[in-house]
C-alpha positions in Angstrom: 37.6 -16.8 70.3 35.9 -13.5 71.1 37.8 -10.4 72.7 36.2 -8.7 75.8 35.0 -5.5 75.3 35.7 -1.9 77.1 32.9 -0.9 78.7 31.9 2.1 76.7 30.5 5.4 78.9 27.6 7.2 77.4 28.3 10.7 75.5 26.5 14.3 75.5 27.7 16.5 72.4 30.5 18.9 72.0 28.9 22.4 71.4 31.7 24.9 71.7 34.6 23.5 74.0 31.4 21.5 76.4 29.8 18.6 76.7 26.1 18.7 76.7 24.0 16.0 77.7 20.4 17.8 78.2 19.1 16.2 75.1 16.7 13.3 73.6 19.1 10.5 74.5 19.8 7.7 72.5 20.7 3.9 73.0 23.4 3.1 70.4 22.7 -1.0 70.3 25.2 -3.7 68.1 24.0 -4.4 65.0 24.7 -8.1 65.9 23.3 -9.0 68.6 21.2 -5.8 69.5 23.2 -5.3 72.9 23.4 -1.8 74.4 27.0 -0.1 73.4 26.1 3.2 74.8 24.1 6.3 74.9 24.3 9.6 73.3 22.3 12.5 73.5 21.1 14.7 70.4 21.0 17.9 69.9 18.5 19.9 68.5 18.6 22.8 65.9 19.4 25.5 67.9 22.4 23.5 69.1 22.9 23.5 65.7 22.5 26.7 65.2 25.2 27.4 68.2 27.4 25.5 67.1 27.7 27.4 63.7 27.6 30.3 65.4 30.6 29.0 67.6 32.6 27.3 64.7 32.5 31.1 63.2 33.8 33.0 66.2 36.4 30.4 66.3 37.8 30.9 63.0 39.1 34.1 63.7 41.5 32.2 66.4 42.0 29.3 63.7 42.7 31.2 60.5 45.5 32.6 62.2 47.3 29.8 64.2 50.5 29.0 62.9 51.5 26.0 60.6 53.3 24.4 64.4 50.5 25.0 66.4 48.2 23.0 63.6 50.9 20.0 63.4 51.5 20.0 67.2 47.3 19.5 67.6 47.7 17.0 65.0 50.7 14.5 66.2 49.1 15.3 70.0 45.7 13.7 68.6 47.6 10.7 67.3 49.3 9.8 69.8 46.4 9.8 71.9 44.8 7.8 69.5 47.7 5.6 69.3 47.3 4.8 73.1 43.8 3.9 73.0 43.9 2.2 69.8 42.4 -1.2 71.3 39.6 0.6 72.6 38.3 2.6 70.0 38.6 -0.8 67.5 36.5 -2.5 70.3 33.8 0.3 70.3 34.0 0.0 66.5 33.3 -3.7 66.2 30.5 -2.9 69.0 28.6 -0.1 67.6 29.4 -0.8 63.6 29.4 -4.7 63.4 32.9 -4.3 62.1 35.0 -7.4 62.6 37.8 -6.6 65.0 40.5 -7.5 62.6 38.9 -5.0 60.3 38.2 -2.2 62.8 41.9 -2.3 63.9 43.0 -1.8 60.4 40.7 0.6 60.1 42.2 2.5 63.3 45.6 2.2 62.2 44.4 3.9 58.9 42.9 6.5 61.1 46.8 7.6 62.5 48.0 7.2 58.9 45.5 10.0 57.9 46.5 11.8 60.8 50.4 11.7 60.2 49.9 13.0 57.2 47.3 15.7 58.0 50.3 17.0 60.0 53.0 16.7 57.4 51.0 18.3 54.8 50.1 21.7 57.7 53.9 22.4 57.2 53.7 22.1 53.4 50.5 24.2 52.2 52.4 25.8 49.6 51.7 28.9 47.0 53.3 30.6 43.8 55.4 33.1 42.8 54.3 34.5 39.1 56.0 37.1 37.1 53.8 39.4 35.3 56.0 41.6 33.1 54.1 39.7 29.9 53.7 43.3 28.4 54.8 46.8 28.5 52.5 48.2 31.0 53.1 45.1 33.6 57.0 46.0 33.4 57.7 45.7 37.4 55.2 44.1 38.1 55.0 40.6 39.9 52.3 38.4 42.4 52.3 36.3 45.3 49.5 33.3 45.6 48.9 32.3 48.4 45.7 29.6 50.5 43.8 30.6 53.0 41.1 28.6 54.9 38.0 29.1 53.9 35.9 29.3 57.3 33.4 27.0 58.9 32.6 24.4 57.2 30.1 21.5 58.3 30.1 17.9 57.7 28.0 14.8 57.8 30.3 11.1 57.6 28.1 7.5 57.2 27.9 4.5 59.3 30.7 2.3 58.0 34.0 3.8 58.6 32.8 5.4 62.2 36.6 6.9 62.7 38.5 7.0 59.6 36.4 8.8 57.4 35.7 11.4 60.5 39.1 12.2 60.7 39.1 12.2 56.5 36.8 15.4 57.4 38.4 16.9 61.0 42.1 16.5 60.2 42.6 18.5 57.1 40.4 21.2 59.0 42.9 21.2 61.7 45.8 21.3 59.1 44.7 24.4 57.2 43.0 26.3 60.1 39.4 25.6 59.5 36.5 25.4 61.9 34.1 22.2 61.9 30.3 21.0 62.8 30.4 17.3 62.2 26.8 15.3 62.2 28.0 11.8 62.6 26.2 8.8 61.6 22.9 8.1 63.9 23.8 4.0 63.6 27.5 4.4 65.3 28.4 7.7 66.7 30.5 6.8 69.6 33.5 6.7 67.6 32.7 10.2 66.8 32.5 11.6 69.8 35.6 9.7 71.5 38.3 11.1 68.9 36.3 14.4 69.3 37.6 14.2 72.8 40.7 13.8 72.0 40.9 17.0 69.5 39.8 18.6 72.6 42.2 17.5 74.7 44.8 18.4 72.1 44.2 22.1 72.9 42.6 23.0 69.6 40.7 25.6 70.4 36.8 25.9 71.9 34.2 26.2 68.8 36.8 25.2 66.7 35.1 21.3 66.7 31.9 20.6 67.3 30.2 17.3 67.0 26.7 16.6 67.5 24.2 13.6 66.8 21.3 14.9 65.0 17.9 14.3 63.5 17.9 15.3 59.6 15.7 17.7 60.4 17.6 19.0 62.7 21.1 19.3 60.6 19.4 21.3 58.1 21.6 24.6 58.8 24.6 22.4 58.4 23.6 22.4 54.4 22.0 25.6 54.2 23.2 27.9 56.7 25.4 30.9 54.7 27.8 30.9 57.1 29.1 27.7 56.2 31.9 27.8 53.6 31.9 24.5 52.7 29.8 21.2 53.1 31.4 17.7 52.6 29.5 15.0 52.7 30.0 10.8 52.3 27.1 9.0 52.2 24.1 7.7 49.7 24.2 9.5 45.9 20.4 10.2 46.4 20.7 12.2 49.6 23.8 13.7 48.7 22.8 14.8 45.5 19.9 16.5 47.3 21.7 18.2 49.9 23.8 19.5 46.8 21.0 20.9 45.6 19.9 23.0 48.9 23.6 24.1 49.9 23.2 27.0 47.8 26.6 29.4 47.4 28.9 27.6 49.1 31.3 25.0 47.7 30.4 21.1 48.1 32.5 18.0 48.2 30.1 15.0 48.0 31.9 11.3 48.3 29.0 9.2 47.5 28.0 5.9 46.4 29.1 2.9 43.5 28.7 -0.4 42.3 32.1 -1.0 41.5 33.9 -3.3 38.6 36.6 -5.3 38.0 38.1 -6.8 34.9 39.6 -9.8 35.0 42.0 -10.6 31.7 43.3 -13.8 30.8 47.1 -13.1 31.5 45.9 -12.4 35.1 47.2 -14.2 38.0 43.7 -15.8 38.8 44.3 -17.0 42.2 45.2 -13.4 43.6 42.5 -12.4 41.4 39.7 -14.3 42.6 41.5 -14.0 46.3 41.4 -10.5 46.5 37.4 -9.7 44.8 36.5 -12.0 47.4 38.5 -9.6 50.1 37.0 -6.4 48.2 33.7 -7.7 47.8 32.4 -9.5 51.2 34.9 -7.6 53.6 32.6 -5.5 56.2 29.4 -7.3 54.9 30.0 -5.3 51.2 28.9 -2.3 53.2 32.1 -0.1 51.2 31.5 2.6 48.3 33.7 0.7 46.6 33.4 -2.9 47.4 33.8 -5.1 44.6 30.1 -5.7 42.9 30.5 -6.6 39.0 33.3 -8.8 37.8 33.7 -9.0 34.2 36.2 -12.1 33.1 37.8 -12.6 29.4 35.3 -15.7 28.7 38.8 -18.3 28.0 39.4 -18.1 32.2 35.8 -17.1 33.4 35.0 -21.1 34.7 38.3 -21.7 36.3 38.1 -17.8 37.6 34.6 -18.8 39.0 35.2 -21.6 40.4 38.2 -20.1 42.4 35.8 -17.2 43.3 33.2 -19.5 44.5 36.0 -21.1 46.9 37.1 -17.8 48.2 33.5 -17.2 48.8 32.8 -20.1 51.1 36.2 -19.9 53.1 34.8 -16.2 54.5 33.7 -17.0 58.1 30.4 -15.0 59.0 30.0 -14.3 62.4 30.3 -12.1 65.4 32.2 -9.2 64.7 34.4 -9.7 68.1 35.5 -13.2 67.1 39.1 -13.0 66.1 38.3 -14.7 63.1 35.2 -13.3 61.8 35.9 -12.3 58.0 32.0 -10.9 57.7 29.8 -9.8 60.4 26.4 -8.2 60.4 25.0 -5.4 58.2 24.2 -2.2 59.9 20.5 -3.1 60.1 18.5 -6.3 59.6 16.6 -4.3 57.1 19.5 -3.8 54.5 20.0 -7.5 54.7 16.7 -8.2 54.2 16.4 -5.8 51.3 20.1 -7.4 49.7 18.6 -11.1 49.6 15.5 -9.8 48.2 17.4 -8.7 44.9 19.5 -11.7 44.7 15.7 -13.8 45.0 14.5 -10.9 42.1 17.3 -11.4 39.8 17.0 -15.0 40.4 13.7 -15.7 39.6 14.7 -13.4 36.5 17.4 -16.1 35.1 20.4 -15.2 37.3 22.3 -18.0 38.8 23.1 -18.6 42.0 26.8 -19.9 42.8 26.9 -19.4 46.6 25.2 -17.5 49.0 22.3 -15.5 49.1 20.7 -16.6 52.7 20.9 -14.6 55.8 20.2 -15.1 59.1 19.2 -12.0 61.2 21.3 -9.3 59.9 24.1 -11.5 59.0 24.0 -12.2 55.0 26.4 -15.5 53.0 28.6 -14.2 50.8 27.0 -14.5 47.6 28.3 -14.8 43.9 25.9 -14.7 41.0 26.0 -15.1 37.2 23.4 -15.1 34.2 22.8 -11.9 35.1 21.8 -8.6 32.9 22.4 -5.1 33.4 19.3 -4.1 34.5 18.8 -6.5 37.2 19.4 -4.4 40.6 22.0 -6.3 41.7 24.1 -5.0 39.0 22.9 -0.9 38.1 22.0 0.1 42.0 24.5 0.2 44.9 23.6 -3.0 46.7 25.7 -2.0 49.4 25.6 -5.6 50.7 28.7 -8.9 50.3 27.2 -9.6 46.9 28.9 -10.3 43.5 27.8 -10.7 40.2 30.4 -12.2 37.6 30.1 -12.3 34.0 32.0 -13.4 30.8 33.4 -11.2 27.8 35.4 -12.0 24.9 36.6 -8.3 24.1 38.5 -5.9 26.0 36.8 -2.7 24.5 33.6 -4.7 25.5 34.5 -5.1 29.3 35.6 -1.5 29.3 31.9 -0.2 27.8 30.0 -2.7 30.2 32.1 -1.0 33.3 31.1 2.7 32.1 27.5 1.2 31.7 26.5 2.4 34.9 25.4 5.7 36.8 28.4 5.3 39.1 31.9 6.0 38.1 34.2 6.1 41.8 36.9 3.8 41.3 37.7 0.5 38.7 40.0 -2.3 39.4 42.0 -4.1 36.0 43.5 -7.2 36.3 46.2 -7.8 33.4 49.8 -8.1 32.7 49.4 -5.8 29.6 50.8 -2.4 29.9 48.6 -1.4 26.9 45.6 -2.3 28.3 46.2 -1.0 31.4 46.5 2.5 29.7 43.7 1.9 27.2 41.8 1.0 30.7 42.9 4.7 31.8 42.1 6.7 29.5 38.2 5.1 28.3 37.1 4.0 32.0 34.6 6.7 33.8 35.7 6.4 37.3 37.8 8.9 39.6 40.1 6.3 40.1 41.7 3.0 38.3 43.8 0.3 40.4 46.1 -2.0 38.2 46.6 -5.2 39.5 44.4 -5.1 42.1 40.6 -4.2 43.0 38.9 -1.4 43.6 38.4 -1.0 47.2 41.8 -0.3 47.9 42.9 2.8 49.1 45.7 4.7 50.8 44.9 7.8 52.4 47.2 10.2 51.0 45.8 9.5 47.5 42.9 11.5 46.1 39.7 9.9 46.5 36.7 10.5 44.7 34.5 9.9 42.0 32.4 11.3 38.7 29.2 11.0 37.3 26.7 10.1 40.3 29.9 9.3 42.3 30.4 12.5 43.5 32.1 15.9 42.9 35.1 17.1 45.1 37.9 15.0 46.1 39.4 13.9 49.7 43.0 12.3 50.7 44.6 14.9 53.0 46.6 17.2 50.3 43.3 17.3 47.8 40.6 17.8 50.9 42.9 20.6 52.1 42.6 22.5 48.1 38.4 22.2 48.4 38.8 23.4 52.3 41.2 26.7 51.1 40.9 29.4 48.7 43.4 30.8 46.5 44.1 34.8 47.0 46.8 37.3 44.6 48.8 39.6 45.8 49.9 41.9 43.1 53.1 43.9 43.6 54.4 47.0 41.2 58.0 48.0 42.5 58.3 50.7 40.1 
């Protein structure tokens, strides 16, 4: 049964403390069904250029608003958001193809991140050293101590519209930065709505700004001097080239994976096969790390399969507003189009096909595949897409090497019951993160999130994004 959705009201841009809605403007339409969910207009570079100019002025407010102030905009922002929660999961599932059940979960997340954005503006803590090491530092002792680092800019992607915005806007808020945000062109709305509610919260004028923009347009927001700091989430190639043009300033980049999973024989293979089905086909795949490779000791790989297969085939593809949709659309027909067209190339090049692998419109099976090489692009490229590929091994060092053998390295997930391989697991995977006993694509916000190698540089997760969004400063004192 389908839920009714809130009609959603068409949005200018915030540009300093007002909503502007003089530019291009643009239909935002469902990727499932191509409906209308709204407008929005974009702005142009010299909005761009404003807002900059505005986030600037407005750190000089910011930078020195008390740790209260910050946590009251904070808890003031969740509670709003806490109110409205039905409404901005509806616009989610609208505007993002997100299955409600999913975009509910993923607004509850959304207040998680926020609660602790506000415990952690309370608890930005520095150091006390003593510096008597030698005769001529007799007296002597220092003070370190954070301070925000300024504007910073920020561009989030299509497929966690609200949580991964806040990921960027709350530890600003928390540490007294400023903030341009370019959110994603596909589903903006849920953008501009919490931006709304930041303003509302009485942070200050300039202090936020959130526009929709061309590419073009955003440039400044990479290369502009005035910003302090860029973070971006989004595809390794784009990121790695906006790395490239950001010049001085410092640069967090969450970007892409193809993530794996080890499966050992001691492993509870129910759970196991239950939750890479979750982490692998929930929200269409469309996840950094959603489950892609699955590498099974060869003594449990048919049984493992098998119960993989099943999982596979329960997931109900749909409409995302259907209370019990599992998988809904991809952002655009043409990434569903593009997924089945390497499950047909690495199936005409010996892979097998154990479910899946159709799509209809922009809706795509869950699809498991095996007989399948390292090369093939379903296994070295990001598919981005609810495909699996599962493969056997018969050594443990084995599975860890064919998990490093990859570009990506963001996060790894090991099912065993052996403490020692857990460990081993630890210290030889290249990822930024390992989950024991379960998959990769979890994730609690407080945690530090992030990858290596093509992954990404930087970390998020409130407590780490606020370190890359402050600077450390001594203050030497001789009392003699």
């Amino acid at each position: 049964m389908s839920t009714t959705l809130t009609p959603v009201k068409s949005f200018g841009f915030l540009l300093d403390g007002h909503w502007i809605s003089n530019g291009q403007i643009t239909e935002i339409r469902a990727p499932y069904d191509g409906e209308v969910v709204g407008t929005v207009a974009h702005g142009t570079r010299q909005h761009t250029e404003a807002a900059i100019a505005a986030a600037v002025k407005a750190f000089e407010t910011t930078r020195r608003l008390p740790a209260y102030e910050r946590q009251r905009v904070l808890l003031h922002v969740g509670e709003a958001l806490r109110n409205r929660r039905e409404e901005f999961a509806q616009v989610m599932a609208r505007e993002a193809g997100k299955p409600i059940k999913a975009a509910r979960t993923e607004v509850e997340r959304a207040l998680l991140t926020l609660r602790i954005a506000a415990e952690e503006s309370t608890r930005i803590v520095g150091d006390v050293l003593p510096l008597d090491l030698a005769p001529s530092a007799t007296g002597r002792w220092a003070i370190l101590r954070r301070f925000p680092l300024g504007a910073i800019s920020a561009i989030t992607p299509f497929n966690f519209p609200l949580n991964l915005v806040v990921h960027k806007i709350a530890p600003a808020i928390a540490c007294g930065c400023t903030m341009v945000l370019k959110p994603a062109p596909q589903d903006p709305l849920s953008a501009l709505m919490f931006a709304e509610l930041v303003q509302q919260a009485g942070w200050p004028d300039g202090a936020l700004n959130v526009l929709p923009l061309s590419n073009d347009d955003a440039s400044p927001l990479v290369t502009d001097d005035r910003i302090k700091l860029f973070t971006f989430t989004g595809s390794g190639a784009a990121g790695w080239e906006l790395k490239r043009r950001a010049g001085k300033k410092r640069v967090v980049l969450e970007l892409g994976g193809n993530a794996g999973v080890i499966v050992h024989s001691d492993a509870d293979l129910a759970t196991a096969a239950e939750r890479c089905a979750a982490g692998g086909f929930g929200y269409a795949g469309q996840s950094c790390i959603s489950v892609q490779r699955i590498f099974v000791e060869r003594s449990v790989f048919d049984k493992f399969t098998d119960l993989l297969v099943g999982a596979a085939k329960k997931q109900k593809v749909g409409d995302p507003l259907d209370e019990s949709t599992d998988v809904g659309p991809m952002i655009r027909e043409s990434d569903a189009v593009r997924a089945t067209q390497w499950v047909d190339e690495a199936v005409k090049s010996g892979a097998k096909l154990l479910c899946g692998g159709q799509r209809r419109g922009s809706l795509m099976d869950p699809t498991v595949l095996t007989n399948t090489q390292p090369n093939m692009r379903v296994n070295c490229d990001e598919i981005f897409a609810p495909v699996i590929t599962v493969e056997r091994y018969d050594d443990f060092n084995d599975a860890l090497r064919r998990v490093n053998d990859t570009n990506y390295g963001l996060q790894a997930g090991l099912f065993t019951r052996d403490a020692r391989l857990i460990f081993r697991a630890y210290e030889e995977l290249q990822v930024g993160g390992l989950i024991a006993g379960d998959i990769p694509s979890w994730r609690m916000d407080n945690m530090p999130y992030g990858g290596v190698k093509d992954s990404g540089s930087g970390r998020e997760g409130l407590k780490y994004a606020i370190e890359e969004m402050t600077e450390r400063k001594l203050l030497v004192m001789n009392v003699q």
